[in-house]
C-alpha positions as CSV (number, residue, x, y, z in Angstrom):
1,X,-5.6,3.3,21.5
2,X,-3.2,2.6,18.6
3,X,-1.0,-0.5,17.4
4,X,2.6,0.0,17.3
5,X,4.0,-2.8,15.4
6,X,7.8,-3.2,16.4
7,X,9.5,-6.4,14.1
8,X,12.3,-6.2,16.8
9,X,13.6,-3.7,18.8
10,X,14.9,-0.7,17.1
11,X,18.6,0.1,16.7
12,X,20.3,2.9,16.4
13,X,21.5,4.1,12.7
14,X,24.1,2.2,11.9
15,X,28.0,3.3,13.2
16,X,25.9,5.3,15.4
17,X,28.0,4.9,19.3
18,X,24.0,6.0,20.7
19,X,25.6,10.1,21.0
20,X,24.5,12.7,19.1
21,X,27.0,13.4,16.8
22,X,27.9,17.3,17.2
23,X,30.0,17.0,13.8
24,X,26.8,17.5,12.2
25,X,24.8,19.7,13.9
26,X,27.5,21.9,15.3
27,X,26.3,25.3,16.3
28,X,29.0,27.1,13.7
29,X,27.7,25.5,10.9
30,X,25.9,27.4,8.4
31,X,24.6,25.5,5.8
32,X,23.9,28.6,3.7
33,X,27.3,29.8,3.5
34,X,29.5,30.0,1.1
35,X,27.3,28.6,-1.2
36,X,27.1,25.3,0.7
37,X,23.8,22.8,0.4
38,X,22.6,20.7,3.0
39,X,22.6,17.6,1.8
40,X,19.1,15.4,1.5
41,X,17.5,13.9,4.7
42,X,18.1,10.0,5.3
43,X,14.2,10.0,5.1
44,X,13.4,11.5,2.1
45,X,12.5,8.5,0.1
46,X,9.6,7.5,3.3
47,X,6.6,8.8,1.9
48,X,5.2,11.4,4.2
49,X,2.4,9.1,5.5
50,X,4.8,6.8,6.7
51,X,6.1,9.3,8.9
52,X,4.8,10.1,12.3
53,X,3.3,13.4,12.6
54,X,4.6,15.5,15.7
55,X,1.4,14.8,17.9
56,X,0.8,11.2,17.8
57,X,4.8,10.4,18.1
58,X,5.2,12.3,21.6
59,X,2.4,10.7,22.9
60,X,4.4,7.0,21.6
61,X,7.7,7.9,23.6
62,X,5.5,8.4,26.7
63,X,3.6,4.6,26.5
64,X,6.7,3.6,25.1
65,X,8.2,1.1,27.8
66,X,11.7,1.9,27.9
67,X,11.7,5.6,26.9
68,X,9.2,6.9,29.7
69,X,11.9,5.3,31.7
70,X,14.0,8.6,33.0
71,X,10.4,10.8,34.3
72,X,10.2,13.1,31.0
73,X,6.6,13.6,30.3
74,X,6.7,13.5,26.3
75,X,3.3,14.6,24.8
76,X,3.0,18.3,25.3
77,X,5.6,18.6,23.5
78,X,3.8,17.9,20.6
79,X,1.9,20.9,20.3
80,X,4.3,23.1,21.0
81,X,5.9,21.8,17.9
82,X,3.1,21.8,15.3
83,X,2.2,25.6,17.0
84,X,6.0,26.1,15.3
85,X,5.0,24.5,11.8
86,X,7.0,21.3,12.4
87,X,3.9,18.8,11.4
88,X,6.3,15.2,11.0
89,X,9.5,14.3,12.9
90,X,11.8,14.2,10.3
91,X,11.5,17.6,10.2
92,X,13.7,18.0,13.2
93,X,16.1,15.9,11.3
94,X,17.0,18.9,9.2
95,X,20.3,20.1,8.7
96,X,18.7,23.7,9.3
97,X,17.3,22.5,12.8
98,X,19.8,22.1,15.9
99,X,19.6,20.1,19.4
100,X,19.7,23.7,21.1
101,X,17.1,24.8,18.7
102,X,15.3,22.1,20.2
103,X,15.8,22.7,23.7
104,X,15.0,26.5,23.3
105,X,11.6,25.6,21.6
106,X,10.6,23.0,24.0
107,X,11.6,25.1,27.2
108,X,14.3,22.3,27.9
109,X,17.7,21.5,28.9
110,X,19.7,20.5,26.1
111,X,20.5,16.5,27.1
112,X,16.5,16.1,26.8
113,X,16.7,18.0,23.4
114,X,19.6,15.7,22.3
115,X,17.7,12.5,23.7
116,X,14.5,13.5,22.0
117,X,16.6,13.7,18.6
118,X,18.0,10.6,19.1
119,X,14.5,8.5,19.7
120,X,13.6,10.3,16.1
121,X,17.2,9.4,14.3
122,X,15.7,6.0,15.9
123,X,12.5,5.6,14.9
124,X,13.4,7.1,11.6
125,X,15.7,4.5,10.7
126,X,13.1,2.0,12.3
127,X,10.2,2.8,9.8
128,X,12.6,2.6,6.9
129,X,13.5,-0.8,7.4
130,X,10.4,-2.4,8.5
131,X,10.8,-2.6,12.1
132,X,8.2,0.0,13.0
133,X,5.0,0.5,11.3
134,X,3.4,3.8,12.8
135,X,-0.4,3.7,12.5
136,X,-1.6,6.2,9.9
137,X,-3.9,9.0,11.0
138,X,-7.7,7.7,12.2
Protein backbone atom coordinates (compact mmCIF):
# COMPACT_ATOMS: atom_id res chain seq x y z
CA UNK A 1 0.00 0.00 0.00
CA UNK A 2 1.52 3.48 -0.55
CA UNK A 3 2.95 6.38 1.83
CA UNK A 4 1.27 9.56 1.64
CA UNK A 5 3.45 12.00 3.33
CA UNK A 6 1.25 15.02 4.55
CA UNK A 7 3.82 18.00 6.37
CA UNK A 8 0.46 19.27 7.79
CA UNK A 9 -2.87 19.23 6.76
CA UNK A 10 -3.51 20.74 3.48
CA UNK A 11 -5.30 24.15 3.02
CA UNK A 12 -7.12 25.45 0.63
CA UNK A 13 -5.45 27.93 -2.09
CA UNK A 14 -5.00 30.80 -0.56
CA UNK A 15 -8.16 33.61 -0.45
CA UNK A 16 -9.97 30.55 -1.39
CA UNK A 17 -13.66 30.78 1.16
CA UNK A 18 -13.51 26.49 0.48
CA UNK A 19 -16.43 27.25 -2.73
CA UNK A 20 -15.74 26.70 -6.03
CA UNK A 21 -15.42 29.91 -7.55
CA UNK A 22 -18.02 29.99 -10.61
CA UNK A 23 -16.19 33.37 -11.77
CA UNK A 24 -13.82 31.14 -13.37
CA UNK A 25 -15.33 28.34 -14.70
CA UNK A 26 -18.62 29.79 -15.53
CA UNK A 27 -20.54 27.91 -18.12
CA UNK A 28 -20.56 31.20 -20.66
CA UNK A 29 -17.11 31.47 -20.86
CA UNK A 30 -15.32 30.66 -23.87
CA UNK A 31 -11.89 30.88 -23.68
CA UNK A 32 -11.49 30.70 -27.43
CA UNK A 33 -13.41 33.66 -28.21
CA UNK A 34 -12.59 36.68 -29.32
CA UNK A 35 -9.19 35.81 -29.51
CA UNK A 36 -8.97 35.28 -25.76
CA UNK A 37 -6.10 32.78 -24.08
CA UNK A 38 -6.59 30.88 -21.11
CA UNK A 39 -4.17 31.79 -19.00
CA UNK A 40 -1.34 29.04 -17.64
CA UNK A 41 -2.34 26.48 -14.93
CA UNK A 42 -1.18 27.27 -11.19
CA UNK A 43 0.64 23.87 -11.76
CA UNK A 44 2.53 24.22 -14.59
CA UNK A 45 5.85 24.67 -13.06
CA UNK A 46 5.24 20.86 -10.96
CA UNK A 47 6.97 18.53 -13.09
CA UNK A 48 4.57 15.99 -14.34
CA UNK A 49 5.87 13.21 -12.01
CA UNK A 50 5.03 15.17 -9.14
CA UNK A 51 1.61 15.10 -10.07
CA UNK A 52 -0.83 12.37 -9.22
CA UNK A 53 -2.02 10.45 -12.13
CA UNK A 54 -5.87 10.04 -12.31
CA UNK A 55 -5.89 6.30 -10.93
CA UNK A 56 -3.82 6.32 -7.96
CA UNK A 57 -5.32 9.83 -6.69
CA UNK A 58 -9.14 8.47 -6.55
CA UNK A 59 -8.05 5.64 -4.85
CA UNK A 60 -6.17 8.41 -2.09
CA UNK A 61 -9.56 10.39 -1.53
CA UNK A 62 -11.27 7.07 -0.69
CA UNK A 63 -8.44 5.94 2.34
CA UNK A 64 -8.17 9.50 2.85
CA UNK A 65 -9.66 9.94 6.42
CA UNK A 66 -11.69 12.90 6.20
CA UNK A 67 -12.75 12.91 2.52
CA UNK A 68 -14.36 9.29 2.48
CA UNK A 69 -16.32 11.07 5.19
CA UNK A 70 -19.78 11.99 3.12
CA UNK A 71 -20.23 7.94 1.52
CA UNK A 72 -18.82 8.83 -2.10
CA UNK A 73 -16.96 5.85 -3.31
CA UNK A 74 -13.90 7.60 -5.17
CA UNK A 75 -11.82 5.11 -7.18
CA UNK A 76 -13.87 4.15 -10.21
CA UNK A 77 -13.80 7.21 -11.03
CA UNK A 78 -10.44 6.90 -12.10
CA UNK A 79 -10.84 4.97 -14.98
CA UNK A 80 -13.45 6.50 -16.34
CA UNK A 81 -11.22 9.41 -16.54
CA UNK A 82 -7.96 8.00 -18.10
CA UNK A 83 -10.72 6.07 -20.64
CA UNK A 84 -11.28 10.04 -21.52
CA UNK A 85 -7.45 10.88 -21.99
CA UNK A 86 -7.23 12.80 -18.65
CA UNK A 87 -3.95 10.80 -17.31
CA UNK A 88 -2.93 13.64 -14.22
CA UNK A 89 -5.34 15.72 -12.15
CA UNK A 90 -4.29 18.98 -13.02
CA UNK A 91 -5.69 18.26 -16.09
CA UNK A 92 -9.17 18.86 -14.68
CA UNK A 93 -7.75 22.08 -13.61
CA UNK A 94 -8.00 23.42 -17.12
CA UNK A 95 -9.59 26.47 -17.99
CA UNK A 96 -11.09 24.28 -21.05
CA UNK A 97 -12.57 21.74 -18.45
CA UNK A 98 -15.87 22.70 -16.23
CA UNK A 99 -17.46 21.23 -12.85
CA UNK A 100 -20.48 20.16 -15.10
CA UNK A 101 -18.10 18.68 -17.58
CA UNK A 102 -17.14 16.84 -14.71
CA UNK A 103 -20.33 15.74 -13.45
CA UNK A 104 -21.47 14.63 -16.99
CA UNK A 105 -18.32 12.46 -17.40
CA UNK A 106 -18.43 10.92 -14.09
CA UNK A 107 -22.34 10.11 -14.16
CA UNK A 108 -22.69 12.62 -11.14
CA UNK A 109 -24.49 15.32 -9.68
CA UNK A 110 -22.76 18.46 -9.88
CA UNK A 111 -21.98 19.29 -5.84
CA UNK A 112 -19.77 15.87 -6.11
CA UNK A 113 -18.20 17.21 -9.45
CA UNK A 114 -17.48 20.63 -7.63
CA UNK A 115 -16.19 18.77 -4.42
CA UNK A 116 -14.03 16.47 -6.41
CA UNK A 117 -12.50 19.77 -8.03
CA UNK A 118 -11.91 21.16 -4.97
CA UNK A 119 -9.84 18.11 -3.25
CA UNK A 120 -7.59 18.52 -6.60
CA UNK A 121 -7.36 22.64 -6.39
CA UNK A 122 -6.23 21.16 -2.79
CA UNK A 123 -3.99 18.74 -3.31
CA UNK A 124 -2.52 20.70 -6.08
CA UNK A 125 -1.55 23.50 -4.09
CA UNK A 126 -0.48 20.86 -1.41
CA UNK A 127 2.28 19.18 -3.63
CA UNK A 128 3.58 22.65 -4.58
CA UNK A 129 4.48 23.65 -1.31
CA UNK A 130 5.71 20.59 0.24
CA UNK A 131 2.94 19.48 2.26
CA UNK A 132 2.08 16.40 0.21
CA UNK A 133 4.51 14.25 -1.49
CA UNK A 134 2.49 11.68 -3.75
CA UNK A 135 4.40 8.40 -4.26
CA UNK A 136 5.68 8.09 -7.76
CA UNK A 137 4.53 5.33 -9.88
CA UNK A 138 5.85 1.50 -8.65
Amino acid sequence: MPVYIHTSSPTLLSGSSGVFDSKQHSPTQNPLSLGATPSPSPVSSLPASSIPDVIRWFLYLDEHEERNKDGITFAPFGPILEDNGFLRISQLTSPFFQASDLAKLLSVKLGTAILILQYVQTDLHAIRSGKLVFPKKP
